[in-house]
N, C-alpha and C positions, 0 to 999 in steps of 0.2 A: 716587780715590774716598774721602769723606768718611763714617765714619759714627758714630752718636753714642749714649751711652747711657747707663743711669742706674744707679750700684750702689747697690742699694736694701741698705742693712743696714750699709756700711761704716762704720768707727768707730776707727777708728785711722790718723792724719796721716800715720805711720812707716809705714805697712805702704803707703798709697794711695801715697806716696811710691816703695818698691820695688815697688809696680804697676807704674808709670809707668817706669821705667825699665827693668825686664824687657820690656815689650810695647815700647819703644822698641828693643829689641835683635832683635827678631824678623826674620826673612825678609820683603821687601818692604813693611816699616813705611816711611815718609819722616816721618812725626811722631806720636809720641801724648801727649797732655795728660792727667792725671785731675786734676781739681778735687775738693781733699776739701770744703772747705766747701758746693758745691752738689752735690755727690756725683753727678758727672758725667764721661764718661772720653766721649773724642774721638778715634778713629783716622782717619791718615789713611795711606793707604796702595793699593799695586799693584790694580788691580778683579779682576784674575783671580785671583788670592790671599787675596780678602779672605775666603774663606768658612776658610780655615786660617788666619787669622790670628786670625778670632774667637773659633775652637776653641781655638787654643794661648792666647789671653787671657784666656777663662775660667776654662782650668784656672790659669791665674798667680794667678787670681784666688781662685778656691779652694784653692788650696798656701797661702796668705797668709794671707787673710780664710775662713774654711768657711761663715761664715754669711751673705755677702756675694753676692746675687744679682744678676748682669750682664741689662738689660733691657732692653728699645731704647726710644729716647727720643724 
């Protein structure tokens, strides 16, 4: 399962950067992409898992970024 989304607010390459890589470490991830220039994050991953995977991404995302809103795209 594919799903896709927009962090509206992000602003830091370095930080979209260790998004990306934290949410790649997750339980049943198989790929995740964030694009800083079109400020866009791509998971792809397990379907039965994807409602915790979006949980624990978010919060990555606000340990990181606080001002940084995850949005479905």
């Amino acid at each position: 399962m594919k799903k896709k989304f927009i962090l509206e607010g992000l602003d830091c390459a370095n930080c979209a950067a260790k998004m990306e890589k934290s949410i790649r470490q997750l339980d049943g991830v198989k790929e995740a992409t964030v694009n800083f220039m079109t400020r866009k994050l791509v998971i792809e991953g397990e379907a039965e898992k994807m409602i915790a995977i979006i949980q624990a991404a978010e919060k990555i995302i606000k340990d990181l970024e606080p001002d940084t809103i995850l949005k479905k795209a």
